[in-house]
C-alpha positions in Angstrom: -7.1 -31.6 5.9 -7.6 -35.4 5.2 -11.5 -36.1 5.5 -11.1 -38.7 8.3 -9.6 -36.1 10.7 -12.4 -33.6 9.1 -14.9 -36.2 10.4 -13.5 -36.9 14.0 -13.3 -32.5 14.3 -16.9 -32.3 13.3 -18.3 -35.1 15.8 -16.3 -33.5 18.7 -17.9 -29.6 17.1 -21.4 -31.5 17.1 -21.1 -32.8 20.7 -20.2 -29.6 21.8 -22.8 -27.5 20.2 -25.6 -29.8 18.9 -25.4 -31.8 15.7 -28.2 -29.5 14.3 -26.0 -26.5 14.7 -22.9 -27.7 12.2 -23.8 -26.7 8.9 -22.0 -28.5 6.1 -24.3 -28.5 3.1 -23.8 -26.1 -0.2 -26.8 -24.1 0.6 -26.6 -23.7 4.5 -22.3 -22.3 3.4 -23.8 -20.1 0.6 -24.5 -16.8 2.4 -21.2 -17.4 5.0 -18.6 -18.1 1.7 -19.7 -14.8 -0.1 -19.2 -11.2 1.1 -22.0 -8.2 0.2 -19.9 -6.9 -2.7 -19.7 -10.2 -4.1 -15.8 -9.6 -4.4 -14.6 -12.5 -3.0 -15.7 -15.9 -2.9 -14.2 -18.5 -0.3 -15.2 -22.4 0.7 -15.3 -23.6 4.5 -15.7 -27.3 6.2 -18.8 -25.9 8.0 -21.1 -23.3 9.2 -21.0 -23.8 12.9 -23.5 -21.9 15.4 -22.8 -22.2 18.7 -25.3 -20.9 21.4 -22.8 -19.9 24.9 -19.4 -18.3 25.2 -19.0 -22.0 26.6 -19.6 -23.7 23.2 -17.5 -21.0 21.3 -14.4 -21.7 23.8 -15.4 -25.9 22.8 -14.6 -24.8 19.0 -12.2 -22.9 19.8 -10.0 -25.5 21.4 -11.0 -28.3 19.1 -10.0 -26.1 15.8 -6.9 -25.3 17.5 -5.9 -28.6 18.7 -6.5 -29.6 15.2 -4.9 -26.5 13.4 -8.0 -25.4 11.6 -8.7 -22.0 10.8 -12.2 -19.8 12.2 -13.7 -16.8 10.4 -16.0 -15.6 13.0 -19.3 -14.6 11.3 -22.1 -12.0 12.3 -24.4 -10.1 9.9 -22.4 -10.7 6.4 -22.6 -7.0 6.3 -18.9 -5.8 6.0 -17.8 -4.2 3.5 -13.4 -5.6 2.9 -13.9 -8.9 2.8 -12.7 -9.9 6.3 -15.8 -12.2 6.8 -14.8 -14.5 4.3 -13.4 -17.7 5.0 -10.6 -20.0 3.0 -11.0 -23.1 4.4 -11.5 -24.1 8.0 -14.7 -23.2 9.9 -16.9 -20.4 9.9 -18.3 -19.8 13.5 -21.8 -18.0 13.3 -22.6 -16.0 16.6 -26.6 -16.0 15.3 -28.0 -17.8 18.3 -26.1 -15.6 20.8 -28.7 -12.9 20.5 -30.2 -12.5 23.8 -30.2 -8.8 25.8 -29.0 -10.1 29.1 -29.2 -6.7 30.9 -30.1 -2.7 30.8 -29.6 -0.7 33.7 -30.7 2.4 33.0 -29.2 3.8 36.5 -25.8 3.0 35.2 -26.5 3.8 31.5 -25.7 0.2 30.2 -26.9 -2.7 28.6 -25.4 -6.1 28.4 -25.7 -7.9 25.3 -24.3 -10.4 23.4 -22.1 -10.5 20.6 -25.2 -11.8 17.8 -27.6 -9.5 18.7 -28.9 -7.3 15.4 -28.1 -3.4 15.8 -31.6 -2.4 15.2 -33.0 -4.8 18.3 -30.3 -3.6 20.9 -31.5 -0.3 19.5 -35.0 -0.9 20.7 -34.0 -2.2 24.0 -32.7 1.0 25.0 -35.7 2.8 23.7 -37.8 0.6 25.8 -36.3 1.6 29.2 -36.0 5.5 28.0 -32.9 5.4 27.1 -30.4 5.9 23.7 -27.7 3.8 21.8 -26.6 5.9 19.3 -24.9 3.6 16.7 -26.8 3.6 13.7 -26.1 2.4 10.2 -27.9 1.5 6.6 -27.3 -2.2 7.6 -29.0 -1.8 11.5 -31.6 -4.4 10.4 -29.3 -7.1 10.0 -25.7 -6.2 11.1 -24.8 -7.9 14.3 -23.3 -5.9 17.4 -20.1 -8.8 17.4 -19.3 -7.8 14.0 -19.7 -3.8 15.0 -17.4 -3.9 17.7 -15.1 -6.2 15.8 -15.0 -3.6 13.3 -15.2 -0.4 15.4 -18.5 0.5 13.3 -18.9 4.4 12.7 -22.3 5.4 11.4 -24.0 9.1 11.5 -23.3 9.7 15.2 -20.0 10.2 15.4 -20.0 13.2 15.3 -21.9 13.0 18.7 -21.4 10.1 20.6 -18.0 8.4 19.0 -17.2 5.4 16.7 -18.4 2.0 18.7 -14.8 1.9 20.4 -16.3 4.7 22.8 -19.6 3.2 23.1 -18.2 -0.2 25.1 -17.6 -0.6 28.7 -16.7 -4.3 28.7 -16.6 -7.2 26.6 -16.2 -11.3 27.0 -13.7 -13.0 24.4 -12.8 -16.1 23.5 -9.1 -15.9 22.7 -6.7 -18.4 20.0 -6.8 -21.2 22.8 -10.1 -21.8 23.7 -9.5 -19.8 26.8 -11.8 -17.3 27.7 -11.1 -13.5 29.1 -13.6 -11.9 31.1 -14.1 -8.7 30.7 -17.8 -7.7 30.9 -18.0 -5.0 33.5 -20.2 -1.7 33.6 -17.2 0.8 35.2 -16.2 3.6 33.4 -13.2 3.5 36.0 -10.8 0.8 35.9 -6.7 1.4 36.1 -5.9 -2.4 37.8 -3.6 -3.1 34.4 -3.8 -3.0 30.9 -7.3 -1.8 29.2 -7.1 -5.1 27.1 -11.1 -4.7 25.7 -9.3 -2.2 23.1 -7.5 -4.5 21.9 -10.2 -6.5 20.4 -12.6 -4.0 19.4 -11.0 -3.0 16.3 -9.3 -6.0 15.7 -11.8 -7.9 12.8 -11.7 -10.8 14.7 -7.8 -11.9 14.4 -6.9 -12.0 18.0 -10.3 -13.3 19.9 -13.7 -13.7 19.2 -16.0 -11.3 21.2 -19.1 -12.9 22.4 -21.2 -10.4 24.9 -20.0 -6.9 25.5 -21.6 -4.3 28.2 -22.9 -1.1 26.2 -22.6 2.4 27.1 -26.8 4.0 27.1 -27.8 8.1 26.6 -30.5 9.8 27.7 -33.0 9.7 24.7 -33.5 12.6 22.7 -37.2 14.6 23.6 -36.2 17.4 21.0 -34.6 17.5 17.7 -34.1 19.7 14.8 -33.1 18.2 11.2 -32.0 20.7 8.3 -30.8 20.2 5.0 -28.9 23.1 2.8 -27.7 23.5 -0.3 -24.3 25.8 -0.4 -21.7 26.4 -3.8 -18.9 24.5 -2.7 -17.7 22.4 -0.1 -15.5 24.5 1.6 -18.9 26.8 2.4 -20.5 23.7 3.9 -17.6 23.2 6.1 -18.0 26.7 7.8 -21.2 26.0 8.2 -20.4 23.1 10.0 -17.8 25.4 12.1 -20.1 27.5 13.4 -22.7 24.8 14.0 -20.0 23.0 16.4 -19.4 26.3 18.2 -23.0 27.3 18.6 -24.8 24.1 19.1 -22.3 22.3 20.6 -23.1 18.9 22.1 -26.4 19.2 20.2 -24.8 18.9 16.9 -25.3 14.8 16.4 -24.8 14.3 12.1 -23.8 16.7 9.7 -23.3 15.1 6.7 -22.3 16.2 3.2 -23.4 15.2 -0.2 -22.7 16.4 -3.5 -24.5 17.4 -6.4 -24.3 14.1 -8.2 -25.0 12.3 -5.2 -28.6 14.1 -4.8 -29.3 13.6 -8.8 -28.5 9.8 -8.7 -30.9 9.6 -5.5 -33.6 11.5 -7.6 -32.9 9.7 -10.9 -33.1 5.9 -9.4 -35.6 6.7 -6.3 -38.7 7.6 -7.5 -40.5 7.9 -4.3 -37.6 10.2 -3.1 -38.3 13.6 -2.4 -36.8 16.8 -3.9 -35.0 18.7 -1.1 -34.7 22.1 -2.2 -36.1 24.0 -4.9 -33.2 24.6 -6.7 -29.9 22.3 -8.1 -26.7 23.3 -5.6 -23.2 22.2 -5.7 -23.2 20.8 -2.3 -25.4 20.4 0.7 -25.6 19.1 3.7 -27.9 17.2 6.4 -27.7 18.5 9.6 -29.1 17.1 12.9 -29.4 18.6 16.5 -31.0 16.0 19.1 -31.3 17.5 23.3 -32.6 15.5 25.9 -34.5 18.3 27.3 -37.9 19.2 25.8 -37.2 23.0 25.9 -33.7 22.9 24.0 -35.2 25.2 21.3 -33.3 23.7 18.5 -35.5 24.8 15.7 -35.0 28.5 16.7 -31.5 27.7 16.9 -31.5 26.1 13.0 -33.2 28.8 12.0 -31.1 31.7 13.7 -27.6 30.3 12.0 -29.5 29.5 9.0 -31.3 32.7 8.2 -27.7 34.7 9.1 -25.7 32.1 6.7 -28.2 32.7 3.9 -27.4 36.6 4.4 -24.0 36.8 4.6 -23.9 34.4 0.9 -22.1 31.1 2.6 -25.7 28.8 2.5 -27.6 29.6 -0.8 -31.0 27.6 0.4 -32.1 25.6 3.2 -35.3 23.8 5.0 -36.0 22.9 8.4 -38.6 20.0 8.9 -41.7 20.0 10.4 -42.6 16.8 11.2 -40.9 13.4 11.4 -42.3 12.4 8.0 -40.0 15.2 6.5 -37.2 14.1 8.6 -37.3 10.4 7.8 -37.6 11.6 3.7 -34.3 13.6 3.8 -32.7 10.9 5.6 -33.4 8.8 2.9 -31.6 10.3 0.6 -28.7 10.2 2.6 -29.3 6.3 3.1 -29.8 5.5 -0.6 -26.6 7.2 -2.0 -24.4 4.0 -2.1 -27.6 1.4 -3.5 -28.6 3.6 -6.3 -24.8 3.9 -7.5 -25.4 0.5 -9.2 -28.0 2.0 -11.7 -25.2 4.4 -12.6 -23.0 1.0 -13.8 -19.9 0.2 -12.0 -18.6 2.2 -8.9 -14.7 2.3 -7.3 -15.1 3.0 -3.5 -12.6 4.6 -1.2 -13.3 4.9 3.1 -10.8 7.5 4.1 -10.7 9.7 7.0 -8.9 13.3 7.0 -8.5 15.9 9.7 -12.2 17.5 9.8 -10.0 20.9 8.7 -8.7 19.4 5.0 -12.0 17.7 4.3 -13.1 20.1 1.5 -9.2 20.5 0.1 -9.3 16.5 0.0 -12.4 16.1 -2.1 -10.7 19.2 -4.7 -7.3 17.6 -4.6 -8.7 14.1 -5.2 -11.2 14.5 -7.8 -9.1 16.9 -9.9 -6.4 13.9 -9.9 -9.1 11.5 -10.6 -9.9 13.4 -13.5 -6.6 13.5 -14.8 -6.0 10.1 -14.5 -9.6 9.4 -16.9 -11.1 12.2 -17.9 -15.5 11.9 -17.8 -15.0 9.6 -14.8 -17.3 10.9 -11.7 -16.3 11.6 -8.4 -19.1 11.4 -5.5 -17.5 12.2 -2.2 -20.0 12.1 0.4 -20.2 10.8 4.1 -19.7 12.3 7.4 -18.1 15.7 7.0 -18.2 16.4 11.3 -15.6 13.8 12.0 -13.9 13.7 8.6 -15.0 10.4 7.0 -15.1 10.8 3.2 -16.9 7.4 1.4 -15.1 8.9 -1.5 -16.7 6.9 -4.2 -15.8 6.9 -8.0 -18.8 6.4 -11.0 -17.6 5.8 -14.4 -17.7 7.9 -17.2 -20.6 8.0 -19.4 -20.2 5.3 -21.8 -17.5 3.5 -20.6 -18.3 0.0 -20.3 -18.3 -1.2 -16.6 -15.8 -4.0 -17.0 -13.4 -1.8 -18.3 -13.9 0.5 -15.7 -13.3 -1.6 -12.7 -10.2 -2.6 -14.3 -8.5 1.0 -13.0 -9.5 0.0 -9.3 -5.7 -0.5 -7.9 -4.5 3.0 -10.0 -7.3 5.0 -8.2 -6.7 3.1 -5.0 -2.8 4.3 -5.6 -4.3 7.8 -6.3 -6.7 8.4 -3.8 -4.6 6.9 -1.1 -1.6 8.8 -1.5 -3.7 11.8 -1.3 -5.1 10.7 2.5 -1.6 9.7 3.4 -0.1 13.0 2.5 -2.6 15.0 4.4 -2.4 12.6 7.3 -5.4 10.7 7.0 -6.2 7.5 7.0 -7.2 5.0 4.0 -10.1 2.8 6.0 -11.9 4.8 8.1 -14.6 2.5 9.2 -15.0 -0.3 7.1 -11.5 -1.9 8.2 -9.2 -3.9 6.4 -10.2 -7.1 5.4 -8.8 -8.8 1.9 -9.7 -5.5 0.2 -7.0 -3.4 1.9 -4.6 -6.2 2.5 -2.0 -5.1 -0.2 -2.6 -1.5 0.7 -1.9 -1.7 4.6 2.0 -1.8 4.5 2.1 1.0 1.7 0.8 3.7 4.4 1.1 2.1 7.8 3.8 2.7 10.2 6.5 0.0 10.2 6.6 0.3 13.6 2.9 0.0 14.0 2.7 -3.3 12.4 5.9 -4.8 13.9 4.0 -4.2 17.1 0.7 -5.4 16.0 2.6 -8.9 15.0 3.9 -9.0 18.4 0.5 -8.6 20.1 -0.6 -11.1 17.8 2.2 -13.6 18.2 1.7 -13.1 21.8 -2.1 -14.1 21.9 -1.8 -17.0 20.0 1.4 -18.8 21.4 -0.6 -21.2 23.2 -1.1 -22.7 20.0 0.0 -24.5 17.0 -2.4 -22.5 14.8 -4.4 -19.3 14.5 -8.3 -19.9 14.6 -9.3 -16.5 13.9 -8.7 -14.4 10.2 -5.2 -13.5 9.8 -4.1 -10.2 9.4 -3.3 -8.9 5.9 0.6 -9.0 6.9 1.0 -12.4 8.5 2.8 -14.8 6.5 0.2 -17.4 7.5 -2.6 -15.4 5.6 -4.3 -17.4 3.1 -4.4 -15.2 -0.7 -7.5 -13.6 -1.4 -9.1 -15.5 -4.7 -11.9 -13.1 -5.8 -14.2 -14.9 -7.9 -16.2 -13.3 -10.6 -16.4 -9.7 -11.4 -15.9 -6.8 -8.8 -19.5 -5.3 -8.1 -18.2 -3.4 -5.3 -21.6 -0.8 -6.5 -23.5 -2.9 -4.5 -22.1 -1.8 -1.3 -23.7 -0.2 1.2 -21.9 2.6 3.4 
């Protein structure tokens, strides 16, 4: 874009928003023009926070009108690369952060779209009540950016992905125009469920800006559990009979391997040993009841004690306090930061029917393997609704550069794998830049024909598309990762 129709965009931005609130210096861009892994590195005219849906739909029009592209921007927590902009305007949804609402009677919250996770968490404990999405990045990942994503987390398992923990949404769609959608009804047949459409969606057909929240009663009993088992296939029956027994009790059960626990240990020094003994596989396990007589411990301890018996669990501990529970959850938590000590780290987000979970992690780290022997599979992640973070540390000695070079083969490896046990190859981190290339290998032509429709039909309004493109438009601007890949730094 010329710089005199640059300057004419930014005075209408600035009149709409407050000059204070467009952004255009190095330093203010740095943190929007880089994503966590540090895998890609992109430029934008300006960081632009807007503070109402009003001001949004203002930016909204003037971009389009002037054929600019928008990345809309939360936390800078995601993990493909979809936040990062190539030109055009990155719009920030910081200031939006206000709760508006909780109604405890219907078991929502209304909030909007730059709220952090952890503070829409509070709200709800404050009135008595639950939201049960919770991630490593709570602190700082913004509720936008997890519905724009369909965030998963630990309580899946439990409560669903965020897709099933919305109600309602406002969005400001390709033209300015704005759909509103922010109701509290669990029943609504009068058309088209068009708030699914967006969540999901990584901001390339609207740009969400308050949604209505579903709330659960909060927990007044809980039981946390961590076991060590010779296999994965042994952690997955215990899992099986968990589901039966404990039913709607059963919030996380998530599985980590050997290597997993021994890099926590190795680069954690405050961490805390779990069991006595070294085990091939264990597993964190979590039952939460709102009633204060649940007996959940004596349930833990009943499965437990019969599973030790019968050979299937080989050692296990139940917590006694909340200190205990809050140490074993820190190992789970510090799996994907300590990888980084270990030197460079190819990571895979795949889903697989709960029932292949254990044959997935055999099949895929024996071809792993054979494609370079000494490298180190660490599959790990949330075995009760099949997500696998199926990560890859590299052989001992190998230099990391060298390494990361053999990111597409493994990507080819592992992928192929999901595909031909019907899974999927981004469970919860979406697609982004990252997956771009991947996408049409495994998707459904069919699929995407009617995603470009949906697409085509959102933005015909206008002569350009303000939000990120997906990977298969034509329009898309190439990714152009800069520097090396330190995808170790993630955080799952």
């Amino acid at each position: 874009m010329p710089p005199p129709k640059a300057d004419a965009l930014l005075a209408e931005i600035r009149a709409a928003v407050g000059a204070d609130n467009v952004r255009t210096s190095a330093d203010d861009l740095a943190l929007a023009l880089r994503e966590e892994r540090g895998l890609y590195r992109g430029e934008a005219l300006a960081l632009v926070r807007p503070g109402s849906t009003q001001e949004v739909s203002a930016v909204v029009r003037a971009c389009a009108a002037a054929g600019v592209p928008i990345v809309p921007h939360g936390g800078n927590t995601g993990l493909v690369g979809g936040g990062v902009p190539y030109g055009g305007i990155v719009l920030s949804l910081a200031r939006m952060n206000r709760v508006r609402a909780v109604d405890p009677l219907n078991a929502t919250m209304t909030v909007e779209a730059g709220c952090v996770l952890l503070d829409v968490q509070q709200a709800a404990e404050q009135a008595g009540m639950l939201f049960p999405l919770s991630l490593p990045s709570e602190g700082s990942c913004r509720i936008g950016g997890n519905l724009a994503t369909n965030a998963g987390g630990t309580a899946v398992l439990r409560y669903g992905n965020t897709r099933e923990l919305m109600l309602g949404l406002d969005v400001v769609l390709p033209d300015g125009r704005v759909w509103n959608g922010l109701r509290g009804l669990r029943k609504d047949n009068t058309g088209y469920d068009l708030r699914h459409l967006f969540v999901g969606s990584e901001g390339t057909l609207g740009i969400i800006t308050a949604a209505v929240l579903k709330l659960f009663p909060a927990p007044k009993s809980r039981a946390t559990a961590f076991i060590g088992c010779a296999s994965p296939e042994a952690a997955l029956a215990v899992f099986s009979r968990l589901r039966r027994e404990a039913g709607e009790s059963l919030v996380a059960y998530e599985f980590l391997p050997r290597l997993a626990i021994e890099i926590v240990l190795r680069h954690a020094s405050d961490s805390v040993k779990p069991l006595a003994e070294a085990h091939e596989s264990y597993a964190l396990i979590e039952l939460a009841s709102p009633r204060e007589d649940a007996n959940l411990v004596e349930l833990l301890e009943t499965v437990l004690s019969e599973e030790i018996e019968n050979g299937t669990v080989e050692d296990a501990t139940i917590t006694a306090s909340e200190a205990q529970r809050k140490a074993l959850w820190l190992l789970r938590e510090r799996i994907s930061e300590t990888q980084r000590f270990e030197g460079g780290s190819i990571k895979h987000d795949v889903s697989i029917p709960v029932s292949r979970v254990a044959e997935f992690l055999r099949a895929a780290s024996a071809a792993c393997l054979a494609a370079m022997p000494g490298v180190r599979p660490l599959g790990f992640g949330h075995f009760g609704d099949g997500n696998i973070h199926f990560n890859l540390a590299q052989p001992v000695g190998m230099g990391k550069e060298e390494f990361l070079a053999s990111w597409q083969v493994f990507n080819r490896i592992v992928h192929d794998i999901v595909h031909a046990m019907d899974g999927s190859i981004s469970a919860e981190h979406g697609i982004g830049l990252i997956k771009r290339d991947e996408l049409p290998h495994y998707k459904d032509p069919v699929a995407l024909d009617l995603m470009r429709t949906i697409k085509a039909a959102l933005t015909r309004r206008t002569s350009s598309i303000p939000a990120r493109c997906w990977p298969w438009a034509r329009t898309c601007p190439p990714p152009s990762p800069s520097g090396r890949r330190t995808a170790d730094m993630a955080r799952i």
